[in-house]
C-alpha positions in Angstrom: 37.6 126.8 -42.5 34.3 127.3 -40.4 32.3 125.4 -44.1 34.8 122.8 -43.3 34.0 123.1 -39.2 29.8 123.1 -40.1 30.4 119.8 -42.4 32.4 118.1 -39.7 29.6 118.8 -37.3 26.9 116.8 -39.2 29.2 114.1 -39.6 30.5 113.5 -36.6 27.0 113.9 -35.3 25.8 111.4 -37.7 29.2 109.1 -36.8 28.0 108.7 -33.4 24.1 108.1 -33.9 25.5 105.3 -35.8 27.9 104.4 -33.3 25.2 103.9 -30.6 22.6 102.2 -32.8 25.7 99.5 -32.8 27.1 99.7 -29.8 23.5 100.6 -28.1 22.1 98.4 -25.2 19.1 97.8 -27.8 21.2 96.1 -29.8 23.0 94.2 -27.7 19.9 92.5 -26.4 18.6 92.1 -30.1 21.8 90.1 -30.5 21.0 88.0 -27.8 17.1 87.5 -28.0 18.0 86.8 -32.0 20.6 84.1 -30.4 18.4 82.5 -27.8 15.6 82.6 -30.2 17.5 80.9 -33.4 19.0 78.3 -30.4 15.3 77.4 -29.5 14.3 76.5 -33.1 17.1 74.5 -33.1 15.7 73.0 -30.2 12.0 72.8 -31.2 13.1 71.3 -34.6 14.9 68.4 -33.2 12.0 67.7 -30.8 9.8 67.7 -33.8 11.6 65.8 -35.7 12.0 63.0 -33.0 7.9 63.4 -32.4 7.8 62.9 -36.1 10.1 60.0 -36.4 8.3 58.3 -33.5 4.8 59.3 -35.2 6.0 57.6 -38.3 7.4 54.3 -36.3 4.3 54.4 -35.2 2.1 54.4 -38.2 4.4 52.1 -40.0 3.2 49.8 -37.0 0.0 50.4 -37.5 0.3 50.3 -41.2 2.0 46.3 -40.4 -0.7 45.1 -38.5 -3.8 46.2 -40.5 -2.1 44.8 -43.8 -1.5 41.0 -41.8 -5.0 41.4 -40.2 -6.6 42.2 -43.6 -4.3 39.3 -44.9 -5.1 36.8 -42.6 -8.8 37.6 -42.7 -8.6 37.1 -46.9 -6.6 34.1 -46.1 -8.8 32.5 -43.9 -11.3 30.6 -46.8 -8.5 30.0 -49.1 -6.5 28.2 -46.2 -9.5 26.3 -45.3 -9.5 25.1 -48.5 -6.3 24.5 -49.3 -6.3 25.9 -52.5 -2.4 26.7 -52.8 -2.9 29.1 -55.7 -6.1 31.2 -54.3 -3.5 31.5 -51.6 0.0 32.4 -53.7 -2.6 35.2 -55.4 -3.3 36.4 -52.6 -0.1 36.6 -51.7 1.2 38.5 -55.0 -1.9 40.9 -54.6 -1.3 41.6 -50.8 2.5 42.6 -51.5 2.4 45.1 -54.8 -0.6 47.0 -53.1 0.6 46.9 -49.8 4.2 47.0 -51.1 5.6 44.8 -48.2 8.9 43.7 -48.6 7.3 40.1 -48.2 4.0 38.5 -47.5 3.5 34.9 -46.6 0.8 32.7 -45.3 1.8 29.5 -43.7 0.1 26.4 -42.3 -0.3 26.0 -38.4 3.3 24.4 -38.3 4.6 27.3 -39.8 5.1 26.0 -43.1 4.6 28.6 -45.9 2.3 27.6 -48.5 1.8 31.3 -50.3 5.0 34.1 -50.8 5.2 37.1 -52.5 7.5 40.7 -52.4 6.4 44.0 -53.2 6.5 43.0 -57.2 4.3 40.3 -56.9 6.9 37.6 -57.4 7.3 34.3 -55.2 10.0 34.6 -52.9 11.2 32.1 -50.9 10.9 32.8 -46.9 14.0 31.9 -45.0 13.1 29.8 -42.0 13.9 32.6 -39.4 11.9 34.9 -41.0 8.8 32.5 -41.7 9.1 30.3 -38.5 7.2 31.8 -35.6 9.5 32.8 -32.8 8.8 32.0 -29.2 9.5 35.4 -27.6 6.9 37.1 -30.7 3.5 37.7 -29.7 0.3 37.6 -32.3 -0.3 40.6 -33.5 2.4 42.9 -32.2 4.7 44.4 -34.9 8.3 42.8 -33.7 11.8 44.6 -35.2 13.5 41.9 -37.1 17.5 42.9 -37.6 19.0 42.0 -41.4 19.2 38.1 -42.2 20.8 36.6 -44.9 18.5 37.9 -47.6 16.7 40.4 -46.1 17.4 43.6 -44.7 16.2 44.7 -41.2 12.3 45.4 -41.3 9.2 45.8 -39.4 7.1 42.2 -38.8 3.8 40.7 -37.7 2.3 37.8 -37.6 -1.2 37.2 -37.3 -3.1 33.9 -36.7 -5.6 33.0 -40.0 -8.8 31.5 -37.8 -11.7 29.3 -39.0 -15.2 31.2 -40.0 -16.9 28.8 -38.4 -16.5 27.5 -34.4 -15.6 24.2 -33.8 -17.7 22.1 -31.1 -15.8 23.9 -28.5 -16.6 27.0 -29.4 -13.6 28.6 -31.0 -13.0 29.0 -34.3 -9.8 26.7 -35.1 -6.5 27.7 -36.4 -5.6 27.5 -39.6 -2.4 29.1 -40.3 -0.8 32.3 -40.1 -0.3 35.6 -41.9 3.1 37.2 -41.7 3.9 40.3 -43.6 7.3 42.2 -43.4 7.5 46.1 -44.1 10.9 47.5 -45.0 11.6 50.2 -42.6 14.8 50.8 -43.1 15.1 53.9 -46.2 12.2 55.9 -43.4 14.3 55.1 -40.6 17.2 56.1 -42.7 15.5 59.7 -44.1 14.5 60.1 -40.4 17.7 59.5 -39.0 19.5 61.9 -41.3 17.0 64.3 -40.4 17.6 64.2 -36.8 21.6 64.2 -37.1 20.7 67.4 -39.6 18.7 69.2 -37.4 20.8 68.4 -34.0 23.8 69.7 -36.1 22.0 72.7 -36.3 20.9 73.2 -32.8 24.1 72.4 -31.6 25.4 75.0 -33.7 23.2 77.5 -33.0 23.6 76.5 -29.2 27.8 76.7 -29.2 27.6 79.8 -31.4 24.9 81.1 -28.8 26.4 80.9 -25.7 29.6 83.0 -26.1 27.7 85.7 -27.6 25.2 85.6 -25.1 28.0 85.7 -22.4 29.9 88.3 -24.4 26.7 90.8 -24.2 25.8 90.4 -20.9 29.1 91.0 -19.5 28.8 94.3 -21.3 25.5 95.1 -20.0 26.0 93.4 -16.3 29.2 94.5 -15.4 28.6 98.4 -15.6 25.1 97.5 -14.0 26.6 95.8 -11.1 29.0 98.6 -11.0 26.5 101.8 -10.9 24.2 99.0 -8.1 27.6 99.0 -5.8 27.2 103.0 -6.6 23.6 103.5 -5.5 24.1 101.4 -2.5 27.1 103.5 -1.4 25.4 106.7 -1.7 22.0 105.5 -0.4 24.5 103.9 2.7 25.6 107.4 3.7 28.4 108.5 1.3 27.2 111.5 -0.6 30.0 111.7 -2.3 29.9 108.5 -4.2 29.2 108.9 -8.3 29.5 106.0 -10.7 32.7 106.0 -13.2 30.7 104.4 -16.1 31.3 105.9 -19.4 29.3 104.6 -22.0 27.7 105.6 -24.8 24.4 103.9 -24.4 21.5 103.6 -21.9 23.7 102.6 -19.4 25.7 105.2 -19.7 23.0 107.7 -19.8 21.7 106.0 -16.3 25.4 106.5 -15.0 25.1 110.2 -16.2 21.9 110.7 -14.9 22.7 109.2 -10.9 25.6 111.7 -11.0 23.4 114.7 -11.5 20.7 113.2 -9.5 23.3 112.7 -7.1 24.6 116.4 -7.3 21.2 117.5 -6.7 20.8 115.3 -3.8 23.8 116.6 -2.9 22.9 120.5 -2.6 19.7 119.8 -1.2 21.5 118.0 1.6 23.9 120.8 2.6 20.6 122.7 2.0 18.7 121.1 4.4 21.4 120.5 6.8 21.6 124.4 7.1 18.2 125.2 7.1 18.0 122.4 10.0 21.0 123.9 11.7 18.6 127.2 11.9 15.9 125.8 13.0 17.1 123.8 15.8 19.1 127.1 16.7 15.8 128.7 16.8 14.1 125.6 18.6 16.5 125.8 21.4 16.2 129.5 21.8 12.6 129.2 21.5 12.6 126.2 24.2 15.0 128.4 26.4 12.2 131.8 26.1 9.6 128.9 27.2 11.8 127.5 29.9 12.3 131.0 31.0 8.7 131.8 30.9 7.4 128.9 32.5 9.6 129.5 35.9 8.3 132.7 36.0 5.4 133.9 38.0 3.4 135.7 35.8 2.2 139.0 38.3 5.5 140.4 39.4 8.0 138.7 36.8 10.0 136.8 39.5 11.0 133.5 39.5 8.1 131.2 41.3 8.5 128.7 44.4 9.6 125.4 41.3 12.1 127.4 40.0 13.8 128.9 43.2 13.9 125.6 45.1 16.0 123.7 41.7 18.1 126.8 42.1 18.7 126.4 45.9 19.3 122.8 45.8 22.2 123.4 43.0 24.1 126.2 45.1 23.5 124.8 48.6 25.3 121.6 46.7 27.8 124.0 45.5 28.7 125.6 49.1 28.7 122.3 50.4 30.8 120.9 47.9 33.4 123.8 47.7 32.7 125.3 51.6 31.7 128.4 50.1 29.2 131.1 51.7 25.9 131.2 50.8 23.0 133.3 51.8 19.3 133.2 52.1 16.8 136.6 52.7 13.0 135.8 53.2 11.0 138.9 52.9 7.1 139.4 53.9 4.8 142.6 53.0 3.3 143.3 56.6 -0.7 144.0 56.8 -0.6 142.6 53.3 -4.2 140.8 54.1 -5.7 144.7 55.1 -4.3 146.4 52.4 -6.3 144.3 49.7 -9.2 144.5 52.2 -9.4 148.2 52.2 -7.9 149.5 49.1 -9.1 146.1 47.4 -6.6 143.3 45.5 -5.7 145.6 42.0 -4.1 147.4 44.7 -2.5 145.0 46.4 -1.2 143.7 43.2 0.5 146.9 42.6 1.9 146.5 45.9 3.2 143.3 45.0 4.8 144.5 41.7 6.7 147.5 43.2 8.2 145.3 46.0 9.2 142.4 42.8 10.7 145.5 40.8 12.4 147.3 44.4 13.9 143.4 45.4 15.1 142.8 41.6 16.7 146.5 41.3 18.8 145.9 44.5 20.3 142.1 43.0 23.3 141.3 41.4 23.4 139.4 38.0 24.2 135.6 40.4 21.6 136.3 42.8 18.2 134.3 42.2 14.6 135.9 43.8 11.3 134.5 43.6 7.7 135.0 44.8 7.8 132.1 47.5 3.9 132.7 48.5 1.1 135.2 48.7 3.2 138.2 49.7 6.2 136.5 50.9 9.6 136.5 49.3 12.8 134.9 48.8 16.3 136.0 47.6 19.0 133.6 47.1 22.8 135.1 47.1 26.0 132.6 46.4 28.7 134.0 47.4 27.4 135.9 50.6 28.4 136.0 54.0 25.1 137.1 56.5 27.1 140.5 57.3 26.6 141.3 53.3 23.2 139.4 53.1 22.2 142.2 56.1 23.4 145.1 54.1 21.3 144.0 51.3 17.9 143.4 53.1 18.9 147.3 54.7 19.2 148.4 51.2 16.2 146.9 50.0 14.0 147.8 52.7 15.2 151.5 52.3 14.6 151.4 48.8 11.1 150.1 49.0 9.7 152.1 51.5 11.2 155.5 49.2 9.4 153.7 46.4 6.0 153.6 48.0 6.0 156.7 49.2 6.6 158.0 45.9 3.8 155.7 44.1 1.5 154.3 46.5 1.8 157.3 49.3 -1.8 156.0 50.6 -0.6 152.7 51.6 1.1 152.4 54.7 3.1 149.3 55.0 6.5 147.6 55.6 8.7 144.5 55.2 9.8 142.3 57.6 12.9 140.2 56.8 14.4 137.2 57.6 18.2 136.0 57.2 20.3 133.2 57.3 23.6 132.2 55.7 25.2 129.1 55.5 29.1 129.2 57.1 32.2 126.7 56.3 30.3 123.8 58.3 29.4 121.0 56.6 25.7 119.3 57.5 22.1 120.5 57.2 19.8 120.4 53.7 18.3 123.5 51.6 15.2 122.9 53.1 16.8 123.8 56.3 18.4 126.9 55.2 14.6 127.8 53.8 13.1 127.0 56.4 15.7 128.8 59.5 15.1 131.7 57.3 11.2 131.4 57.2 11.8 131.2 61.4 14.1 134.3 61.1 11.3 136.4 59.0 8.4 135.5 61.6 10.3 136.7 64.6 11.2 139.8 62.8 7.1 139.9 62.7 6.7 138.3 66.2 9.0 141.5 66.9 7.1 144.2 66.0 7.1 144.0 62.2 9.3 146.5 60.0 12.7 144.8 61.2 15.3 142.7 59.9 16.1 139.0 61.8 19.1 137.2 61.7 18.8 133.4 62.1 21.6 131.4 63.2 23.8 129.5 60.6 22.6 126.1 59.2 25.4 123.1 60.2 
């Protein structure tokens, strides 16, 4: 059974290498190159043949005239003459080398005085063939249908002239030289030609078109198919993949989108999540910089940019809802001769354990910043100014334990303004600022050390 299975394989191997060298787009288009190809030697061949038939009409023309020109110039003496058998021999000799189906040489009424055929024998001219027409020109080879007696045939006739000029000048007339070629067995061979050969192409041509239309519907179809495919994926939908099963290059094409497609695919999702990351990690970056950048960089606060957004957004708030808010300006007193005698490292110590006493003392809502040299400002939603007072007493307790336990050399203090913002409508943040920039410099004015209550912005 497995011998039996190992032949099979082979074969059926074999089965369907032959089964695409059919069926294969390579062959298809052999089919039809092979059919266009065969269809434009059909075509070719009948122009050729019509080239060649007109080619021969052509020289049987030319063959016409030079035979009557030649006659008429060997007839010229004779005719002068008159010497009617000089003539008739001519005649005889003209037609069996020429082998006209007549030649004749008549006086300058048109009368023949010399005949002969192709055999040399006398042959008697019938008068439509041997009287000159009115519509014939001289010398032009003129299509004569069949007359009684003669089939239809190529003719010229071509004036016999004098050797010698008369007193006028001109040589006189003396007859004319007609000779009449058969044309009809080469206009016969020519003709069959040209039906034979336009048989064929016409063949060739009705036997080429449904093939032709047979194999590129095969080949177009699925190609138009896998396009609509391609577009539908390249529009957006990742999901599209082309239905074609064949077992040729198309289908291979088909096959190979899908994967292509599959790949595409993963890639996407990949790069979807690793963008998903990123702009996670953007956006926490951007928030760390945002963070940073309101910041001021000594004591860690929030600087003056910073605070004021933040004021404007919950004085709106308070406003909006009648809500309390609260606003605590603090100053480090004899700031100025503390970096003057102990010198400004100093003073920036001082300035970074008042930042780290002020933020100790804040709840998670309330906002404080470093509003100038040594001044700050504390910001607290949700605060009435009895609350906002025991705050700035907490925080001024706090720092002065602080710098007595890590800058005992330094005596100073903090002066403190307040103000809080009641259930009446009116006023701006910069007047809530600046009533509690008033309330801090009287706490100064004062005698420094003190906390100042300003009166409520409405």
């Amino acid at each position: 059974m497995d011998g039996d299975r190992l032949a099979k394989g082979p074969s059926k191997r074999r089965h369907h290498r032959q089964r695409r060298t059919f069926v294969g787009l390579q062959f298809r288009f052999t089919v039809l190159m092979l059919s266009l190809a065969l269809a434009a030697i059909a075509l070719v061949g009948g122009v050729l043949v019509n080239l060649t038939s007109q080619l021969a009409s052509r020289h049987k023309q030319q063959q016409c005239v030079q035979l009557a020109s030649l006659l008429a110039k060997s007839a010229a003496e004779p005719l002068q003459r008159k010497d009617a058998d000089s003539l008739q021999s001519l005649a005889e000799r003209f037609g069996v080398e020429g082998g006209a189906l007549f030649v004749a040489v008549a006086n300058p009424l048109g009368e023949v005085v010399a005949a002969s055929d192709s055999l040399g024998r006398w042959v008697r001219i019938q008068p439509e063939a041997a009287t000159l027409n009115g519509e014939e020109t001289l010398g032009v080879p003129v299509f004569m249908q069949a007359l009684a007696g003669w089939e239809a045939h190529l003719q010229v006739t071509y004036p016999v002239n004098g050797t010698e000029p008369d007193d006028s000048g001109a040589r006189p007339l003396l007859g004319y030289a007609r000779v009449g070629l058969e044309v009809q067995n080469t206009m016969r061979d020519l003709t069959a030609t040209i039906d034979l050969f336009t048989g064929m192409s016409v063949a060739l041509l009705i036997l080429a078109f449904p093939l032709a239309y047979l194999v590129v519907q095969r080949v177009v179809f699925p190609v138009n198919e896998l396009s609509r495919v391609v577009r539908q994926f390249a529009s957006g939908d990742l999901a599209a993949r082309s239905a074609v099963r064949r077992n040729d290059e198309i289908g291979e094409l088909a096959g190979a989108f899908n994967t292509m497609a599959d790949e595409l695919t993963r890639k996407h999702d990949e790069i979807l999540a690793l963008n998903a990351d990123l702009e996670e990690r953007v956006q926490r970056r951007t928030r760390q910089l945002r963070e940073l950048a309101s910041r001021e960089p000594l004591t860690g606060l929030y600087n003056r940019r910073h605070f004021n957004e933040v004021l404007s957004a919950r004085f709106s708030e308070a406003l909006r809802y009648g809500s309390d808010l609260s606003c605590v300006m603090l100053d480090l007193d004899d700031f100025k001769s503390v970096n003057d005698r102990f010198g400004h490292h100093i003073g920036d110590e001082l300035l970074i354990l008042t930042s780290v006493t002020v933020g100790s003392q804040l709840r998670a809502a309330d906002v404080a910043a470093r509003y100038g040299g040594d001044e700050f400002v504390i910001l607290l939603p949700q605060t009435d100014a009895d609350r906002a007072r025991v705050l700035a007493e907490r925080i001024a307790e706090k720092f002065a334990k602080d710098l007595a336990e890590k800058l005992p050399q330094i005596h100073t203090s903090l002066s403190i303004g307040i103000v809080s913002f009641g259930e009446a409508e009116g006023g701006s943040p910069d007047d809530l600022l600046r009533a509690a920039d008033e309330a801090m410099y009287r706490a100064k004015a004062r005698g420094k050390s003190r906390i100042v209550m300003a009166e409520v912005v409405a």
